[in-house]
C-alpha positions as CSV (number, residue, x, y, z in Angstrom):
1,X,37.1,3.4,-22.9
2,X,34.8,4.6,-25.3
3,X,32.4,7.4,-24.4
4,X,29.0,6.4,-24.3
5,X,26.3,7.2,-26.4
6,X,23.0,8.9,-25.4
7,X,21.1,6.2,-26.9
8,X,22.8,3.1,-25.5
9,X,20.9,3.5,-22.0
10,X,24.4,4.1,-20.0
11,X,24.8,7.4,-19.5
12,X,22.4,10.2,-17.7
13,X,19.6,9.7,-15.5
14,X,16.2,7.8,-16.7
15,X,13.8,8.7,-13.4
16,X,11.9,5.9,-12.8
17,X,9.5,7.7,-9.7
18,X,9.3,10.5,-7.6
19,X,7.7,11.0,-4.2
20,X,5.9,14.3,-4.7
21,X,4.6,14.9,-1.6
22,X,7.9,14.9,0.0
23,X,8.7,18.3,-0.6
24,X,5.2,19.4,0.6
25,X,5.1,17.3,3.5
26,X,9.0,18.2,4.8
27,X,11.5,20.6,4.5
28,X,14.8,18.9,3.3
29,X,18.1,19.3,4.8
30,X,20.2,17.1,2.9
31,X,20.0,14.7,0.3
32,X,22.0,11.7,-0.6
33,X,22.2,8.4,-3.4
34,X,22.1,5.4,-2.5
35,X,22.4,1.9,-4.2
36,X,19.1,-0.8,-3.6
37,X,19.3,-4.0,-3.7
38,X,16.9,-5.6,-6.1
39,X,15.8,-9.1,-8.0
40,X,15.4,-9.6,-11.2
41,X,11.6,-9.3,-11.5
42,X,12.1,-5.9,-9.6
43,X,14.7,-4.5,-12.1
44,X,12.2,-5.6,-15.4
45,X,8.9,-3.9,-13.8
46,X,11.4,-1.0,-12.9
47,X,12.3,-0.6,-16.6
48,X,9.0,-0.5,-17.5
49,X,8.8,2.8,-15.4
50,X,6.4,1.1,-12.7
51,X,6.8,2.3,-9.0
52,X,5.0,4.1,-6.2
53,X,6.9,6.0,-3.6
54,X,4.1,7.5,-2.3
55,X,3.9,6.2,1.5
56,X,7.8,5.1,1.0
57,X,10.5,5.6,3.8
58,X,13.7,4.7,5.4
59,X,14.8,3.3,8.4
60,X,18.7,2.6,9.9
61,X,18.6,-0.9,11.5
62,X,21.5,-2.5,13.0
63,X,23.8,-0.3,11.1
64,X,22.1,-0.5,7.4
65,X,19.8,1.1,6.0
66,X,16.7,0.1,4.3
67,X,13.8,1.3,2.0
68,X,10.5,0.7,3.3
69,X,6.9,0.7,1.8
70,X,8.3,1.2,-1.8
71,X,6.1,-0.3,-4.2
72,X,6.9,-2.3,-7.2
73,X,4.3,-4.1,-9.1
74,X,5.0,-7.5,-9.8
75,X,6.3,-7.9,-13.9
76,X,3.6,-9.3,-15.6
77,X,5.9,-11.4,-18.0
78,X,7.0,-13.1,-14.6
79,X,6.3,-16.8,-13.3
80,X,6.0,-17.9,-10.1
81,X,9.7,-15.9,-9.5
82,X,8.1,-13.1,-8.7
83,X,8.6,-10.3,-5.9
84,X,6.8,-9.2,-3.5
85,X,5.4,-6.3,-4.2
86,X,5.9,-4.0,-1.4
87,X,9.0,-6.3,0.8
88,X,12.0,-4.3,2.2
89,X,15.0,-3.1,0.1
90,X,18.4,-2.7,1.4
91,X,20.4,0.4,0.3
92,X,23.7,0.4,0.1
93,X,25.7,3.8,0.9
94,X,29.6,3.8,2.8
95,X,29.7,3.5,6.5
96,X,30.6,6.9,7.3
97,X,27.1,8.1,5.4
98,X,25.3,5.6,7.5
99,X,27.0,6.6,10.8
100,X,26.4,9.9,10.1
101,X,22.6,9.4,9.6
102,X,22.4,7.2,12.4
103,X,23.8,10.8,14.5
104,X,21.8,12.9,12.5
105,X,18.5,11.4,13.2
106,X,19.1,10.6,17.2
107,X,19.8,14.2,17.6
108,X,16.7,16.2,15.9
109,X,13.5,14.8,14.7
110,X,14.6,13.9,11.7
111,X,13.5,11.2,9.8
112,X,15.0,9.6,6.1
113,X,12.8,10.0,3.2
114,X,13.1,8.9,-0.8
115,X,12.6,11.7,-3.1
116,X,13.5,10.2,-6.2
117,X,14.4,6.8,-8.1
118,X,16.1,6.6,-11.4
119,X,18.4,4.5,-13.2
120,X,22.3,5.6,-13.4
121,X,25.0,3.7,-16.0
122,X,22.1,0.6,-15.9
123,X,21.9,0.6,-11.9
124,X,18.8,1.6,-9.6
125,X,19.6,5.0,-7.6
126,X,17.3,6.2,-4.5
127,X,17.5,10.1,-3.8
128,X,17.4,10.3,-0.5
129,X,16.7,13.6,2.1
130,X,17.3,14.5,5.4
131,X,14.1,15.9,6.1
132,X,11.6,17.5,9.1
133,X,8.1,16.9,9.0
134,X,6.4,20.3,8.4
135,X,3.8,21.4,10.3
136,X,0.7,22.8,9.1
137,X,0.6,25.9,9.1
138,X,4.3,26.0,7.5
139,X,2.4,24.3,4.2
140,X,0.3,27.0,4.0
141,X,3.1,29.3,4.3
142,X,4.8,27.6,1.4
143,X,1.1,27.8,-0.8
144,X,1.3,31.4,-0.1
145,X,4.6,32.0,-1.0
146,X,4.6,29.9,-4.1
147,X,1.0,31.8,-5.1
148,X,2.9,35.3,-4.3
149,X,5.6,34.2,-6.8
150,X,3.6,32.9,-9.5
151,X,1.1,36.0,-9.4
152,X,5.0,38.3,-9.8
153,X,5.8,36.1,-12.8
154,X,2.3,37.0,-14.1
155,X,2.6,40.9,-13.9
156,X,5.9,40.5,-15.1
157,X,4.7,39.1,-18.5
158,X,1.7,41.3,-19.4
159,X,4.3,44.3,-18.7
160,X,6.8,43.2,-20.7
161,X,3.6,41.7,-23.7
162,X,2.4,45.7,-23.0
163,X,5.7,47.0,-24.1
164,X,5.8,44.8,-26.9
């Protein structure tokens, strides 16, 4: 087979959304990619880069697993075949994945969040983490610690602009 081109819309990543406030909201332990299942209408508005993770998450029911709260606008070139815009997606990952999350998150507080969606050799991929909701005082932690590196990063250029 024929290696693809980088034009053809096969290979690499095209990311579709991201959930930005994951990260700041909880500290991930693992992440994974899963498979959704879509409809047609959902694939077009996807390709036109629409979609809102922003109060999106994950739940394990009856052993699968499935997206909640994503939203997907309906495609405007669409009739009366189109989604709904904020239903439930299945994902599909292996069995051992899924038992292992199912373990995971009975044992700790842990909860399933997307981080990411994108498509992969023309399919939809969800990023998904392990994660722990942070507390409060842990995101201020994290400010601080990201202000304390910036502010290094800046010293460290107007030495090395001084030597210049």
């Amino acid at each position: 087979m024929a290696a693809s081109k980088a034009g053809d819309g096969k290979g690499g990543k095209k990311i579709i959304a991201t959930n930005r406030k994951a990260r700041h909201n909880y500290s991930i332990l693992e992440t994974f990619e899963a498979g959704v299942v879509l409809v047609g209408t959902e694939v077009k508005s996807l390709r036109e880069g629409q979609a809102s993770m922003a109060d999106a998450f994950a739940t394990v029911d009856d052993g699968e697993v499935w997206l909640r709260n994503l939203h997907i606008p309906e495609y405007h070139h669409g009739s009366w075949t189109n989604h709904a815009t904020r239903r439930n997606r299945k994902l599909l990952m292996h069995r051992r994945q899924i038992d292992m999350l199912v373990g995971k998150i009975r044992d700790g507080n842990l909860t399933l969040v997307p981080l990411s969606m994108y498509f992969t050799e023309g399919k939809v991929k969800v990023e998904l983490a392990l994660a722990r909701g942070k507390q409060s005082h842990d995101k201020r932690q994290d400010l601080a610690r990201r202000d304390a590196q910036r502010e290094v990063i800046r010293e460290l250029g107007r030495r090395a602009k001084g030597k210049l």
